[in-house]
KENU-679160 format. One record per residue (C-alpha): residue in three letters; residue number from 1; x, y, z. Coordinates in Angstrom, 1 decimal. Layout:
N
@r->ALA; k->NUM; east->X; north->Y; up->Z
...
***
This chain:
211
@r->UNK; k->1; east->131.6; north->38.9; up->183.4
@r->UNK; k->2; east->128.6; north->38.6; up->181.5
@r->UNK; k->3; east->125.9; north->36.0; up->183.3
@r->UNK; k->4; east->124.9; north->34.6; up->179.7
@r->UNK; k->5; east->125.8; north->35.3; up->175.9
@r->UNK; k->6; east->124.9; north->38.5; up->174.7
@r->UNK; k->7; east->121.2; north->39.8; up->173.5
@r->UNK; k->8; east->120.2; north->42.9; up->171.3
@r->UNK; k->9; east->116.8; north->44.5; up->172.4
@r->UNK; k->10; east->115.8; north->47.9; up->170.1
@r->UNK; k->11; east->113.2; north->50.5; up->171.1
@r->UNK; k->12; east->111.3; north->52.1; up->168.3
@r->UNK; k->13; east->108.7; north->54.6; up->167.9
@r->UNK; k->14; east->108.0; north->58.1; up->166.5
@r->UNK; k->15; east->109.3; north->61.5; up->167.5
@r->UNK; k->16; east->108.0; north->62.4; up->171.2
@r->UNK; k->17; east->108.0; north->58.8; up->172.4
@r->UNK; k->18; east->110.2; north->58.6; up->174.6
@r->UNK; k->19; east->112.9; north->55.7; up->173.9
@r->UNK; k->20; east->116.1; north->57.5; up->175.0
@r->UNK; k->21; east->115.0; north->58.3; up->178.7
@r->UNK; k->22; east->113.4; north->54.3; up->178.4
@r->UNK; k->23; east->116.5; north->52.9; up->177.1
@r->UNK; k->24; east->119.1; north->54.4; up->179.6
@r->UNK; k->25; east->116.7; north->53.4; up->182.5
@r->UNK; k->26; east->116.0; north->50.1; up->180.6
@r->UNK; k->27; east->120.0; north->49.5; up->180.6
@r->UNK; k->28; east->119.9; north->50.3; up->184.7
@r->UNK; k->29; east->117.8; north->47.3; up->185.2
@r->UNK; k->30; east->119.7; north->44.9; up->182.7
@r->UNK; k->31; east->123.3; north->46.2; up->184.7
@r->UNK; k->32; east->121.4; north->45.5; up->188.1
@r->UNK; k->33; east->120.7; north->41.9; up->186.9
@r->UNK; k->34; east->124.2; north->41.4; up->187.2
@r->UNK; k->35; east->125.1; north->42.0; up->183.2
@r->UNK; k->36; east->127.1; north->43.7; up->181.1
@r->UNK; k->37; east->125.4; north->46.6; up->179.3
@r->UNK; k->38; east->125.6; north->48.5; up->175.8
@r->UNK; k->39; east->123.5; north->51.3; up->175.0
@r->UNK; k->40; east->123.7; north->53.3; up->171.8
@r->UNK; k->41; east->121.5; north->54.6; up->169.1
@r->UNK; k->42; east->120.7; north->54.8; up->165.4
@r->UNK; k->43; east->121.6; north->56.8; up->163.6
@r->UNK; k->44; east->124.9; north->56.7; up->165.1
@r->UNK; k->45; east->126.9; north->54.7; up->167.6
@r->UNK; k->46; east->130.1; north->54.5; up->165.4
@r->UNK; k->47; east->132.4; north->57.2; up->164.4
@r->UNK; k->48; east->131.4; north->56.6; up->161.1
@r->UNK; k->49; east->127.6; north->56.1; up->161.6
@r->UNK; k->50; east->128.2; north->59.4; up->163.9
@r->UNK; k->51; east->129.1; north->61.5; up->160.6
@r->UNK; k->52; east->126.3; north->60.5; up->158.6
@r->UNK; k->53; east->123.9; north->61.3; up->161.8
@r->UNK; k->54; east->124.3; north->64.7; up->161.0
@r->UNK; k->55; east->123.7; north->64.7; up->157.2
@r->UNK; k->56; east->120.8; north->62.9; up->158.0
@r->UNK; k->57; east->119.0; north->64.5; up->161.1
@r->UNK; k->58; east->119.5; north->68.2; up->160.4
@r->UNK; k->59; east->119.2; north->70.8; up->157.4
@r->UNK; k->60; east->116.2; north->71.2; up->155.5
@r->UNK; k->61; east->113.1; north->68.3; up->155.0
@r->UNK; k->62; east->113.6; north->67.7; up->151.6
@r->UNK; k->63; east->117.1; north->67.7; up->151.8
@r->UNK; k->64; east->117.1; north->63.6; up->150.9
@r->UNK; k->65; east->114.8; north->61.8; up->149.0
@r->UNK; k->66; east->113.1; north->58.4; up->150.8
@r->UNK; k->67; east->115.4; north->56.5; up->148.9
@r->UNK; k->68; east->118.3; north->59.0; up->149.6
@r->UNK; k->69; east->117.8; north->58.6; up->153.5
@r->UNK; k->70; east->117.3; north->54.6; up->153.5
@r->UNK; k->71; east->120.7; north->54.1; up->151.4
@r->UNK; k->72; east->122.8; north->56.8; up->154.4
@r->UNK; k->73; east->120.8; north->54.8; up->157.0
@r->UNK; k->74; east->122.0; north->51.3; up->155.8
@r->UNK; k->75; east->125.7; north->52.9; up->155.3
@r->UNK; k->76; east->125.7; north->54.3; up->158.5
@r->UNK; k->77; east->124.1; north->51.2; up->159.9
@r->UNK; k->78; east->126.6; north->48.5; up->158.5
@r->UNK; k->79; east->129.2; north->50.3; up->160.4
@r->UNK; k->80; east->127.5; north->50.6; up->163.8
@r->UNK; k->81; east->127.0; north->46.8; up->163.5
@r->UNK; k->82; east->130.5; north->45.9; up->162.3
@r->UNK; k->83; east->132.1; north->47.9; up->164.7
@r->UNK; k->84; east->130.0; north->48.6; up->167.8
@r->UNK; k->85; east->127.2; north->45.7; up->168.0
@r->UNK; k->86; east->128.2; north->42.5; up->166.5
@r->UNK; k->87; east->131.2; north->43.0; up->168.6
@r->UNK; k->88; east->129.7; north->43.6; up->172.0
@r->UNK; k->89; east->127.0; north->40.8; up->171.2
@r->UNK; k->90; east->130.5; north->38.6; up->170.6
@r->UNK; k->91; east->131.6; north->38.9; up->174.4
@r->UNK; k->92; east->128.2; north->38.5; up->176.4
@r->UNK; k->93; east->127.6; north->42.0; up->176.1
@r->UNK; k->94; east->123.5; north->42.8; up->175.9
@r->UNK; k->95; east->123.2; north->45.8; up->173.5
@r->UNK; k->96; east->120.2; north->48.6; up->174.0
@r->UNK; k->97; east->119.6; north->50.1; up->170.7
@r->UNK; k->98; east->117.2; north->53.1; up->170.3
@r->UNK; k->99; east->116.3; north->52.8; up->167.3
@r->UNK; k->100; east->117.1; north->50.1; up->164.6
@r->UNK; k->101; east->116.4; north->48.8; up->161.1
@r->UNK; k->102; east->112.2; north->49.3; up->161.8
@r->UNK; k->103; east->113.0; north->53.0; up->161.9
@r->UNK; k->104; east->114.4; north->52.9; up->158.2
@r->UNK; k->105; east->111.1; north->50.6; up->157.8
@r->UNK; k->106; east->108.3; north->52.9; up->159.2
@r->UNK; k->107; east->110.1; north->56.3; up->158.5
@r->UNK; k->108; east->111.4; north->55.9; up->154.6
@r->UNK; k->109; east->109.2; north->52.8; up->153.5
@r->UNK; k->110; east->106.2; north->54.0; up->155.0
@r->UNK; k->111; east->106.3; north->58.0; up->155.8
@r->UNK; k->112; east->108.8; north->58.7; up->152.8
@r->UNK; k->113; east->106.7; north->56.2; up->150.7
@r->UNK; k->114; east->109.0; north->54.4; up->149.3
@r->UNK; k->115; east->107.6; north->51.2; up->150.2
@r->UNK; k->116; east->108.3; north->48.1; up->152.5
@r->UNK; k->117; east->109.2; north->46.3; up->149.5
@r->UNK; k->118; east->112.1; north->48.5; up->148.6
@r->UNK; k->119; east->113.1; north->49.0; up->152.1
@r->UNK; k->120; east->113.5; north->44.9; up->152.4
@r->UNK; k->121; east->115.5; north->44.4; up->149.4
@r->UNK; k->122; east->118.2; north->47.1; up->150.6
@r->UNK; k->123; east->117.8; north->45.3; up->154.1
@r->UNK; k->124; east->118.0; north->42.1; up->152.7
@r->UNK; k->125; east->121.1; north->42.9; up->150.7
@r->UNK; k->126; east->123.5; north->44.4; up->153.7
@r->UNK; k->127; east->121.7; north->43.3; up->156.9
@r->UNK; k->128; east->120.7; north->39.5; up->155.8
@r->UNK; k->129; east->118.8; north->37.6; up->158.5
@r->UNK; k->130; east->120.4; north->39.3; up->161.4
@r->UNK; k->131; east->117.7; north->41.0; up->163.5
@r->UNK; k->132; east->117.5; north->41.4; up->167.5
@r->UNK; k->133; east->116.4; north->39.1; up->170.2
@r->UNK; k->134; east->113.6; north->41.7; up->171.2
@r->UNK; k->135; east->112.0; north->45.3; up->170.0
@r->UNK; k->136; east->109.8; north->46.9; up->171.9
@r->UNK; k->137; east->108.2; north->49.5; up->169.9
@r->UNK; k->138; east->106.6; north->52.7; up->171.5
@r->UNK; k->139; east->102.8; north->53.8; up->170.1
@r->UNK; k->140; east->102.1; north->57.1; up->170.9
@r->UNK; k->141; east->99.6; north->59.9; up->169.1
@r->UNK; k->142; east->101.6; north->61.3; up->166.2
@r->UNK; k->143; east->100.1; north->65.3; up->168.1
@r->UNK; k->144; east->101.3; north->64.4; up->171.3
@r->UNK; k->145; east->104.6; north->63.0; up->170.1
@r->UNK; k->146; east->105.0; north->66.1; up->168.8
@r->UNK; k->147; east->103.5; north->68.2; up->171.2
@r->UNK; k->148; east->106.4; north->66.5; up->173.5
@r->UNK; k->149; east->109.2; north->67.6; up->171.3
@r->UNK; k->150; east->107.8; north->70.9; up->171.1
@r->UNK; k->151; east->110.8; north->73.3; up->172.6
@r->UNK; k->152; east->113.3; north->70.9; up->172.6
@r->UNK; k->153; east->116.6; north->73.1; up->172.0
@r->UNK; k->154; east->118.5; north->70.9; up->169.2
@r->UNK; k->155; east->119.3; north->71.0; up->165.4
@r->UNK; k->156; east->118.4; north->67.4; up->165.3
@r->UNK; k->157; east->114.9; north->68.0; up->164.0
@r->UNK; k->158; east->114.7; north->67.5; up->160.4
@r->UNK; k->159; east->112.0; north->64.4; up->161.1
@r->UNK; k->160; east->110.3; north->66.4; up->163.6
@r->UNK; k->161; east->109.6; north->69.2; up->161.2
@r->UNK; k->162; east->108.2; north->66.4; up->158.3
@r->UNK; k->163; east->104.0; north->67.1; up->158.1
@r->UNK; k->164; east->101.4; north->65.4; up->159.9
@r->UNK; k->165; east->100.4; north->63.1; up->157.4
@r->UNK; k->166; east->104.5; north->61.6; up->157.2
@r->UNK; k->167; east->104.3; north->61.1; up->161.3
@r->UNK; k->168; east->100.5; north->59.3; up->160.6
@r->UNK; k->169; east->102.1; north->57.1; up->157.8
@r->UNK; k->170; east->105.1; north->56.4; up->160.0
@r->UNK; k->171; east->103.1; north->55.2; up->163.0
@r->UNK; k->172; east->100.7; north->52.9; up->160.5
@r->UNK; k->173; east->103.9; north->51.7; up->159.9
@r->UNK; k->174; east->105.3; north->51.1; up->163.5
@r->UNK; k->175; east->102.1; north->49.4; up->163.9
@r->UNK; k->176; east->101.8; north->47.1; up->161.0
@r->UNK; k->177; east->106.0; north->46.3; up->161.6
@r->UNK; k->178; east->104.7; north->45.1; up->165.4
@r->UNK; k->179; east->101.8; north->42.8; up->163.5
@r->UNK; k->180; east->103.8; north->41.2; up->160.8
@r->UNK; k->181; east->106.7; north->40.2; up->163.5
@r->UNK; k->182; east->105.0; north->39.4; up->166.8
@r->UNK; k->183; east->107.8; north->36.7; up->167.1
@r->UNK; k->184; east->110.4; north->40.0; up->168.2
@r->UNK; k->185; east->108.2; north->43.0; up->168.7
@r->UNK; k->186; east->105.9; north->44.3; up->171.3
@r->UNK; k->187; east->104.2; north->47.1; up->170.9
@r->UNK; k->188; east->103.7; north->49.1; up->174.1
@r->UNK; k->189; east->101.6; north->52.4; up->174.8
@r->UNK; k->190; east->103.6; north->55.1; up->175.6
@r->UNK; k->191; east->100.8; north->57.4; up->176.3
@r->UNK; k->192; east->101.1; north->57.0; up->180.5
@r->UNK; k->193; east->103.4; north->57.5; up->183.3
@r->UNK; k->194; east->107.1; north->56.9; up->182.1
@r->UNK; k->195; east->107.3; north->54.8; up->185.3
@r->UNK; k->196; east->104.7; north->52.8; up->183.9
@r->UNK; k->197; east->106.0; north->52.5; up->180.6
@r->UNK; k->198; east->109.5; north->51.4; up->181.9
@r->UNK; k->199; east->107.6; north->48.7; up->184.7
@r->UNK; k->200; east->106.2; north->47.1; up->181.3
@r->UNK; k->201; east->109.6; north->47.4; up->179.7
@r->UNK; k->202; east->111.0; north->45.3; up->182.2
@r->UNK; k->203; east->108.6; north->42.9; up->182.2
@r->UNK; k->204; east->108.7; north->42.4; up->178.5
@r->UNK; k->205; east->112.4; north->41.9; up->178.6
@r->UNK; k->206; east->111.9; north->39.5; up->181.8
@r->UNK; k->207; east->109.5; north->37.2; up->180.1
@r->UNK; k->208; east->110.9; north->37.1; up->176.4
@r->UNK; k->209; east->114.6; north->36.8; up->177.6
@r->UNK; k->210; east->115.9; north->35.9; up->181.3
@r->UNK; k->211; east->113.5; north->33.2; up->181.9
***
């Protein structure tokens, strides 16, 4: 049985950052604490949101348009909330997400240029004012991000293979997404030690929500 009622902490970041191996071990420490954990991801995390991971994540870079990608990623997002999150949240559950609606924001809105503008309306219009308890969002170098996912054997790269200047845009974006919503975000350098990376973790998530 869960200890309180439910929260829903995201990681963000670019390609290379390292929020999957942070999230699991993130989860870990949450479980320990004597909770109930959910960790899933975006896109995905519903059978649904599952199919449209793949339409979106592999093939060709120009397969989708900005605005192509944002409207799968709120489709595919919708169901991962109706089905997977807003029920866990429901019973206690705390939810890990890596990656979240500030992904759509930095990688389609800023790297894809279709602006934060357009971005918000579509958020506005399906999402509404639901938005986590906490993101922690990863800042790494857009060549070392990449450098790190350099070898990597999976067909999941279609954002990996986006040009440099997309990956600069997106991280501008991470950054000014941290800025404009200090009130849920912290951004946290990703650069060190994944030991270190996950100690800060943990403290973030001890200060902002189980004091």
């Amino acid at each position: 049985m869960s200890k309180d009622t439910g929260k829903f902490i995201t990681l963000e970041g670019g390609d290379g950052s390292g929020k999957s191996t942070q999230s699991r071990e993130l989860a870990e420490f949450i479980k320990a604490s004597g909770r109930e954990v959910l960790l899933t991801r975006e896109p995905g995390g519903a059978a649904g949101a599952d199919e449209i991971r793949k339409l979106l994540l592999t093939g060709d870079p120009d397969r989708w348009d900005g605005a192509e990608e944002t409207l799968l990623f709120y489709t595919a997002r919708l169901n991962h909330l109706r089905l997977t999150v807003k029920p866990a949240l429901a019973k206690g559950i705390w939810v890990i997400s890596d990656r979240f609606a500030d992904s759509t924001m930095a990688y389609q809105g800023y790297g894809n240029r279709l602006g934060p503008e357009n971005v918000q309306k579509i958020h506005d219009v399906t999402v509404g004012s639901f938005e986590p308890d906490l993101t922690c969002i990863l800042d790494l170098d857009v060549y070392e991000g990449l450098k790190r996912t350099h070898g990597r054997s999976h067909d999941e790269d279609r954002f990996e293979r986006m040009d440099i200047e997309f990956h600069e845009r997106m991280r501008k974006g991470f950054q000014a997404i941290a800025k404009e919503n200090s009130h849920r975000c912290v951004l946290l350098d990703a650069s060190g030690e994944p030991g270190v990376i996950q100690r800060e973790l943990r403290r973030t998530v001890q200060d902002r929500l189980m004091s």
